[in-house]
Backbone atoms as SQL, in Angstrom:
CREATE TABLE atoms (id INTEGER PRIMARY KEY, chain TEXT, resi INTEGER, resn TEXT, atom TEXT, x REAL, y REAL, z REAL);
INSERT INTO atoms VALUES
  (1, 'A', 1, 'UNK', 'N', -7.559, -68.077, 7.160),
  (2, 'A', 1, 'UNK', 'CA', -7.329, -68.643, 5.853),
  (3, 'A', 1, 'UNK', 'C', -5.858, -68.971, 5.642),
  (4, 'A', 2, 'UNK', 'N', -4.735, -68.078, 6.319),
  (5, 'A', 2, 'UNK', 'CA', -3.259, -68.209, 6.476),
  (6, 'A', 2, 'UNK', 'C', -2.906, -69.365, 6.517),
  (7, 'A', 3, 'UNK', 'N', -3.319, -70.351, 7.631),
  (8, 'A', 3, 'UNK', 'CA', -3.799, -71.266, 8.532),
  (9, 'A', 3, 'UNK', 'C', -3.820, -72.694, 7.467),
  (10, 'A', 4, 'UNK', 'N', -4.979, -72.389, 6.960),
  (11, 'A', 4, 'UNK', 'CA', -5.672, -73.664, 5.924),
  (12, 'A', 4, 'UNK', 'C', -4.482, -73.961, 4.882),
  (13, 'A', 5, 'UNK', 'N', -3.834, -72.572, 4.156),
  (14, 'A', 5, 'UNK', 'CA', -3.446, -72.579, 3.273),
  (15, 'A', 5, 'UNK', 'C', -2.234, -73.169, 3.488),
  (16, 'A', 6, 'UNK', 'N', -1.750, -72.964, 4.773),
  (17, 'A', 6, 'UNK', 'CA', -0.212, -73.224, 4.859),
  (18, 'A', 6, 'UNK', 'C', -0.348, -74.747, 5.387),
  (19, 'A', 7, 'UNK', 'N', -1.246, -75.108, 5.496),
  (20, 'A', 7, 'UNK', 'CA', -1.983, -76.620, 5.971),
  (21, 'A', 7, 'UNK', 'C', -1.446, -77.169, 4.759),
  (22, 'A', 8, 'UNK', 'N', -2.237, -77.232, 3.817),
  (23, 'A', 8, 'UNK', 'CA', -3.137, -77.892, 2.832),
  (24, 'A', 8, 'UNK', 'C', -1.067, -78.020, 1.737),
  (25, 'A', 9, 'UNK', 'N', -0.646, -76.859, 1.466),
  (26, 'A', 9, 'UNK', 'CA', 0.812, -76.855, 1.147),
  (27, 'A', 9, 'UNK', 'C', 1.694, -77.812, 1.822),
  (28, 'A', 10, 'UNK', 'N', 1.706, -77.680, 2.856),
  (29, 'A', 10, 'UNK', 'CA', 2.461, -78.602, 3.953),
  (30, 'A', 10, 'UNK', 'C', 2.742, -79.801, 3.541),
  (31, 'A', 11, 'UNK', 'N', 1.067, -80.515, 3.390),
  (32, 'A', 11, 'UNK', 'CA', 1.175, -81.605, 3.513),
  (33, 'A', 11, 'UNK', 'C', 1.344, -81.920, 1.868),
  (34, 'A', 12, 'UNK', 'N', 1.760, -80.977, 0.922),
  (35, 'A', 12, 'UNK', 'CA', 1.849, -81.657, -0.447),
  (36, 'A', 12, 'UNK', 'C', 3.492, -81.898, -0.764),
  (37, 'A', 13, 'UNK', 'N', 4.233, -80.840, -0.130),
  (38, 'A', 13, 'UNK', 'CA', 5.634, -80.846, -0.590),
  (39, 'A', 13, 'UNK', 'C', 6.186, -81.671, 0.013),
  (40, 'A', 14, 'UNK', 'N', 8.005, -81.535, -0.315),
  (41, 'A', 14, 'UNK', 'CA', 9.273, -82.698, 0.151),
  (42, 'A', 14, 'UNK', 'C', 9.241, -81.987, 1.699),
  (43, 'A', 15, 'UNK', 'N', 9.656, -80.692, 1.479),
  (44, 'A', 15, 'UNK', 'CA', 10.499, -79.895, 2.736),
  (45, 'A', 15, 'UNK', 'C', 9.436, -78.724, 3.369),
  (46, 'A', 16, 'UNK', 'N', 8.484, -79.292, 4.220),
  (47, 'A', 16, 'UNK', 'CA', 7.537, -79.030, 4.515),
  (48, 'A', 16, 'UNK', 'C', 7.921, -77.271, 5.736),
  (49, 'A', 17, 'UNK', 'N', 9.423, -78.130, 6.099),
  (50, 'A', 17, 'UNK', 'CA', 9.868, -76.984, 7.287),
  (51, 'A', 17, 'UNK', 'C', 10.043, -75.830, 6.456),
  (52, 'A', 18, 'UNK', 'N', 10.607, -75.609, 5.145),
  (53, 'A', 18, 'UNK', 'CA', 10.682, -74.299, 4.671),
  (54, 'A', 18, 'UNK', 'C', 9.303, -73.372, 3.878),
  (55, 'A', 19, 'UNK', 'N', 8.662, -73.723, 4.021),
  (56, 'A', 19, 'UNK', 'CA', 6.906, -73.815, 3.865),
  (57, 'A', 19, 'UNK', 'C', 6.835, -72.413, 4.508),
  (58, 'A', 20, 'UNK', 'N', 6.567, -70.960, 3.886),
  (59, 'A', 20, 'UNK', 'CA', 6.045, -70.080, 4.577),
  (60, 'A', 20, 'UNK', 'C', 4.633, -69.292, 3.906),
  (61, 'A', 21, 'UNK', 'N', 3.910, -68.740, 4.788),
  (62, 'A', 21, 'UNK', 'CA', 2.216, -68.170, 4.285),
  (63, 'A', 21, 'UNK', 'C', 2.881, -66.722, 5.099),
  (64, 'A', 22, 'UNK', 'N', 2.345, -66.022, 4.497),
  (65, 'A', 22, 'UNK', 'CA', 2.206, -64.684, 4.390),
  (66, 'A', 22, 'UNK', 'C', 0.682, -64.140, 3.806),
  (67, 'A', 23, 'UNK', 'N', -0.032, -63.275, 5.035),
  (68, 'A', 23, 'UNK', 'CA', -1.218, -62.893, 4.460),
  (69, 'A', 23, 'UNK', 'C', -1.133, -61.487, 4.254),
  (70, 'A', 24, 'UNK', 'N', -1.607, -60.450, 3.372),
  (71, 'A', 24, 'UNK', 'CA', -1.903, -59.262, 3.712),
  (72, 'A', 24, 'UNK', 'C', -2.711, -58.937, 2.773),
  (73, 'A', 25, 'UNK', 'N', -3.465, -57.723, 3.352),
  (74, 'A', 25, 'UNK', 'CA', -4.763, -56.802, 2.841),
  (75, 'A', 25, 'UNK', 'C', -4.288, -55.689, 2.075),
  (76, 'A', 26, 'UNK', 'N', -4.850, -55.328, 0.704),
  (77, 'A', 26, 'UNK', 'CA', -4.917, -54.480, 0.200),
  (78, 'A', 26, 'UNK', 'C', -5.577, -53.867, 0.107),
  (79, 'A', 27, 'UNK', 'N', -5.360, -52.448, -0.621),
  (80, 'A', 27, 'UNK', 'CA', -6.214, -51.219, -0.322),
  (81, 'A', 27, 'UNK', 'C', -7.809, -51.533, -1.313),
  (82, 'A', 28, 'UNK', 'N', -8.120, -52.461, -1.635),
  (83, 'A', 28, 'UNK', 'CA', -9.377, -52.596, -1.529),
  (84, 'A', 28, 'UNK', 'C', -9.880, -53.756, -0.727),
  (85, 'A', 29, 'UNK', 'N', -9.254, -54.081, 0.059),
  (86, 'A', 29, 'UNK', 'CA', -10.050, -55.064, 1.198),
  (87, 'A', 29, 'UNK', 'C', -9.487, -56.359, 0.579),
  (88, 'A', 30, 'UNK', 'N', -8.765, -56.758, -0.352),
  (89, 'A', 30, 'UNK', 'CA', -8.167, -58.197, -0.723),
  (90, 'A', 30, 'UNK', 'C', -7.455, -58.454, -0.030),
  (91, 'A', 31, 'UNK', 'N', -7.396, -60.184, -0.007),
  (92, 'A', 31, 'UNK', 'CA', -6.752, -61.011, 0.690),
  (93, 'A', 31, 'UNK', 'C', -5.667, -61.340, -0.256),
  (94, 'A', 32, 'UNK', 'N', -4.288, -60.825, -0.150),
  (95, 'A', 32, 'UNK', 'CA', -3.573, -61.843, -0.671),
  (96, 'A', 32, 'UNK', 'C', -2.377, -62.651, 0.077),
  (97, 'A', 33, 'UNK', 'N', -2.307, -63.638, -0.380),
  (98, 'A', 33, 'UNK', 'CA', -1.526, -64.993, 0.179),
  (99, 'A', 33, 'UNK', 'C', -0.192, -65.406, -0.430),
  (100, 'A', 34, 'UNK', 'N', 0.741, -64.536, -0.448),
  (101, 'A', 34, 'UNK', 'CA', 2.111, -65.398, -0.479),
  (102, 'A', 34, 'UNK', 'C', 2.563, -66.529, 0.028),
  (103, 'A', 35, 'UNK', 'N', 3.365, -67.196, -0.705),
  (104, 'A', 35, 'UNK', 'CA', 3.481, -68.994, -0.130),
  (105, 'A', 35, 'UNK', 'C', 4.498, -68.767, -0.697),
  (106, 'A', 36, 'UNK', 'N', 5.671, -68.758, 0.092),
  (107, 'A', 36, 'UNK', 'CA', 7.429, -69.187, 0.096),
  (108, 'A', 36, 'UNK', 'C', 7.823, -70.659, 0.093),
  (109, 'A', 37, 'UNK', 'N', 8.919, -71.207, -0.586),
  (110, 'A', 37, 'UNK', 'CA', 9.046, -72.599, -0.229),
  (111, 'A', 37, 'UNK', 'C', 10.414, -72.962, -0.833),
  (112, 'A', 38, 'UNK', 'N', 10.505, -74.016, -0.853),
  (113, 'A', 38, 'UNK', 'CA', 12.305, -74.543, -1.730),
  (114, 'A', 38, 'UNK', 'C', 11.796, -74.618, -3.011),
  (115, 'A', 39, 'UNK', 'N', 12.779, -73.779, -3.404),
  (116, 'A', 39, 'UNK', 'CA', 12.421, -73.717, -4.986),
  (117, 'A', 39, 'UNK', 'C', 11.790, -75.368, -5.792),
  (118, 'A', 40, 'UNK', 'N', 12.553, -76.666, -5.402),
  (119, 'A', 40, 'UNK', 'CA', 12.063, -77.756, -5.670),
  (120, 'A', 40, 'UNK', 'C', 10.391, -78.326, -5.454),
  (121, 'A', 41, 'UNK', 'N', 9.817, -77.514, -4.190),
  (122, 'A', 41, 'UNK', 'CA', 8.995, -78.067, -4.251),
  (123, 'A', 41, 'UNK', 'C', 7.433, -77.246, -5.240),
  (124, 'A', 42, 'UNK', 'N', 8.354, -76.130, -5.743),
  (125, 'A', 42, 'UNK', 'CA', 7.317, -75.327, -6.244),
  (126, 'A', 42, 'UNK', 'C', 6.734, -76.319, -7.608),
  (127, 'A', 43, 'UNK', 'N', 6.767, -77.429, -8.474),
  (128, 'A', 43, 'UNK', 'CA', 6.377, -77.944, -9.508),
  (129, 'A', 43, 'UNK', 'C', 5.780, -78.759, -8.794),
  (130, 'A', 44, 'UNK', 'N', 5.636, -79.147, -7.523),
  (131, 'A', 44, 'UNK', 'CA', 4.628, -80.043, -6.928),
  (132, 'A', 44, 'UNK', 'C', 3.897, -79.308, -6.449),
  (133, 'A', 45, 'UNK', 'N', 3.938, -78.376, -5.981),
  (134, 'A', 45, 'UNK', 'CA', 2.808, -77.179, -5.398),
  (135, 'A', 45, 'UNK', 'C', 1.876, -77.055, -6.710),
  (136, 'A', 46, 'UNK', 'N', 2.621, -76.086, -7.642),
  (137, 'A', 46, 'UNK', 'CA', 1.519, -76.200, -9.289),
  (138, 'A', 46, 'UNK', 'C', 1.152, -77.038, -9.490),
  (139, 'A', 47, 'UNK', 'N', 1.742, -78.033, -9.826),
  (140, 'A', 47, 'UNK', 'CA', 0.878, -79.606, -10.117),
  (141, 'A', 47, 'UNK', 'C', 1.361, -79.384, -11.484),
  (142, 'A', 48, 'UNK', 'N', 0.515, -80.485, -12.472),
  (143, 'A', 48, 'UNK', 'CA', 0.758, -80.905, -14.002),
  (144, 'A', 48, 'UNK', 'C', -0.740, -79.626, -14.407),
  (145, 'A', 49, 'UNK', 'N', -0.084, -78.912, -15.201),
  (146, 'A', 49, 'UNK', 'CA', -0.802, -78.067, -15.875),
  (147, 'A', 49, 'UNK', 'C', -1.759, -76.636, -15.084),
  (148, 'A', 50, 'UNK', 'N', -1.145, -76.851, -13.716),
  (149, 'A', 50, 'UNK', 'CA', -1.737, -75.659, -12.478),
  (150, 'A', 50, 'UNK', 'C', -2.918, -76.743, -12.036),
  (151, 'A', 51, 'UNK', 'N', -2.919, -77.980, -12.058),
  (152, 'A', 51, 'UNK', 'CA', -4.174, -78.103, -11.404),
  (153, 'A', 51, 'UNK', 'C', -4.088, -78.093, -9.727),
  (154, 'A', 52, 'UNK', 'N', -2.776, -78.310, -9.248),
  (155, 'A', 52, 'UNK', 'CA', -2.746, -78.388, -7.552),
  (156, 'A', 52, 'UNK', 'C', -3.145, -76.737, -7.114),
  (157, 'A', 53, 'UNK', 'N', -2.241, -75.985, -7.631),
  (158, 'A', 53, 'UNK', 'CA', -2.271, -74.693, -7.175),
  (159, 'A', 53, 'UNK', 'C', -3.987, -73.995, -7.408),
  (160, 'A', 54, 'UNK', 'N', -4.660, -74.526, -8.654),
  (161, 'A', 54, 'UNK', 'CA', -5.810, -74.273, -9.189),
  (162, 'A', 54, 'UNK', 'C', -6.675, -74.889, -7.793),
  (163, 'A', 55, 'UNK', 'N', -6.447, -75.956, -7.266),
  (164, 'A', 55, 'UNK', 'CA', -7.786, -76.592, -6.362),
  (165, 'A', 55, 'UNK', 'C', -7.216, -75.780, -5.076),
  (166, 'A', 56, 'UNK', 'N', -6.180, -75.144, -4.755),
  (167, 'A', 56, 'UNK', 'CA', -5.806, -74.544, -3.454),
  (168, 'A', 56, 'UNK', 'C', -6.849, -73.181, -3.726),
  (169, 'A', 57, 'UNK', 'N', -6.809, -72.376, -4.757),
  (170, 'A', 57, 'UNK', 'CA', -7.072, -71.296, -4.825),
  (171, 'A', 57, 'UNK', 'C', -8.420, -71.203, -5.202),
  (172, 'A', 58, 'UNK', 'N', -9.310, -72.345, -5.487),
  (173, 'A', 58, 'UNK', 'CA', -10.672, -72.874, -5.670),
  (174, 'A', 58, 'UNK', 'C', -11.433, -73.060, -4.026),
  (175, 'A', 59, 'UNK', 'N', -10.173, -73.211, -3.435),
  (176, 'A', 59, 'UNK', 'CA', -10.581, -73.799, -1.960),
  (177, 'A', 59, 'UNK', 'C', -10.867, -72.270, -0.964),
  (178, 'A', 60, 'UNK', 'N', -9.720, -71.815, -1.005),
  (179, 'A', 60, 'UNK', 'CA', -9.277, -70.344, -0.600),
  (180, 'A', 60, 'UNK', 'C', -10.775, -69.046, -1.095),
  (181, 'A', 61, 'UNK', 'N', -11.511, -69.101, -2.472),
  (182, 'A', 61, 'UNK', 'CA', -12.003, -68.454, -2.935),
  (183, 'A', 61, 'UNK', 'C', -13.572, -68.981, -2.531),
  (184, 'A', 62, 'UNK', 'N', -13.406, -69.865, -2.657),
  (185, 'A', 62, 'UNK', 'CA', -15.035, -70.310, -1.243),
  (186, 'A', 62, 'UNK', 'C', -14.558, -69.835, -0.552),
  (187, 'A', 63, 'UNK', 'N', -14.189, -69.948, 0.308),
  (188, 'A', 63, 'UNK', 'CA', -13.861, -69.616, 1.940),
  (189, 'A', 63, 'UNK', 'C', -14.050, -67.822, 1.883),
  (190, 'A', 64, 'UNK', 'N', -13.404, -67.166, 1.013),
  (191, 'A', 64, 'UNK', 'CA', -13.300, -65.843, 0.833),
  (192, 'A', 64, 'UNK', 'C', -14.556, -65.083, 0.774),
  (193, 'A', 65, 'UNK', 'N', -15.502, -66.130, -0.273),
  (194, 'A', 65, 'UNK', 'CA', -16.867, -65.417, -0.848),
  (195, 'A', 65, 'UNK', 'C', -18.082, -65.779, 0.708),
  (196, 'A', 66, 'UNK', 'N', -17.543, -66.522, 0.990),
  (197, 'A', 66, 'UNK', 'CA', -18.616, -66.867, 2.088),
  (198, 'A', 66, 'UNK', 'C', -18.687, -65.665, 3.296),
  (199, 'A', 67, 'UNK', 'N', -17.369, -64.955, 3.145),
  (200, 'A', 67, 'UNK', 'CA', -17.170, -63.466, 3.764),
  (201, 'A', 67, 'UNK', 'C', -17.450, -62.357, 3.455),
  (202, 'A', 68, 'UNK', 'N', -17.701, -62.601, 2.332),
  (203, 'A', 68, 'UNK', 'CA', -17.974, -61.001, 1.144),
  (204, 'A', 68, 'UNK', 'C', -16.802, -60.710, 0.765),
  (205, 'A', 69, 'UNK', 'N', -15.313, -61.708, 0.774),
  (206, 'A', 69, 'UNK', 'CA', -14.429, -61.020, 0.049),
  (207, 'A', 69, 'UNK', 'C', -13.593, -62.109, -0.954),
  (208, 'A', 70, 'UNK', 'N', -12.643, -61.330, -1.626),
  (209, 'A', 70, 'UNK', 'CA', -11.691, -61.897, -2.845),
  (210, 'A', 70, 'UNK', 'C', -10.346, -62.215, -1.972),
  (211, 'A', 71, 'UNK', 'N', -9.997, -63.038, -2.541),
  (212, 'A', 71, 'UNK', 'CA', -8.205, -63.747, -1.827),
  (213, 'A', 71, 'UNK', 'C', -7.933, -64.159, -3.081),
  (214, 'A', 72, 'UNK', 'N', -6.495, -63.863, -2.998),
  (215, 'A', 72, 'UNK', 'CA', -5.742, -64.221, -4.411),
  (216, 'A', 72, 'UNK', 'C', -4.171, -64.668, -3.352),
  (217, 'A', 73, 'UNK', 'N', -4.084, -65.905, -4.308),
  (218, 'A', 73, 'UNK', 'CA', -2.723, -66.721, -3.948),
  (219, 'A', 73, 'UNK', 'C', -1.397, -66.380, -4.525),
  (220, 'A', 74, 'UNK', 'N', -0.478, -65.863, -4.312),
  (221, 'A', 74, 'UNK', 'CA', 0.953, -65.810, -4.970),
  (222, 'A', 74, 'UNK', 'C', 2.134, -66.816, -4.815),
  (223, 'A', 75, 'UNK', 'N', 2.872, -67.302, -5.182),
  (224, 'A', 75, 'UNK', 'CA', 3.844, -68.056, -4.726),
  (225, 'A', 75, 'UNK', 'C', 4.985, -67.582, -5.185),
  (226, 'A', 76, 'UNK', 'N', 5.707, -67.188, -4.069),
  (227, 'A', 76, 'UNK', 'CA', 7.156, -66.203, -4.501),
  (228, 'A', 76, 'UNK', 'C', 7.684, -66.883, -5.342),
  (229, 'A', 77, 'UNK', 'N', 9.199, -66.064, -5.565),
  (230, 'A', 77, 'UNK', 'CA', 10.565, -66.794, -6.374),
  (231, 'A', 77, 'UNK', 'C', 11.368, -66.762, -5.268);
């Protein structure tokens, strides 16, 4: 899912090279997904009103349930 996510980001921002995914598991079996980037490209990542970040984490949460589990997306500062 690391993979997809850092895909799907890639191809939306300016500065694609500073683009980082970070996955890790928490103590109840969650997926969560940090996404690092240039501070600039973070208002194109959200989109107008969360809808970009909303269809990443729409995308991510199929993929999750089709496993039996939850993934939740973060995007650092």
């Amino acid at each position: 899912m690391q993979d997809l996510i850092e895909f799907i980001v890639k191809k939306i921002v300016n500065y694609p090279d500073e683009v980082t995914v970070s996955e890790n598991i928490d103590e109840e079996q969650n997926t969560i997904i940090h996404i690092d980037m240039n501070p600039e490209d973070k208002p194109i990542v959200i989109g107008k009103g969360g809808r970009n970040i909303s269809a990443v984490r729409d995308i991510a949460s199929v993929l999750a349930r089709q496993n039996g589990k939850r993934v939740y997306i973060k995007i650092d500062d």
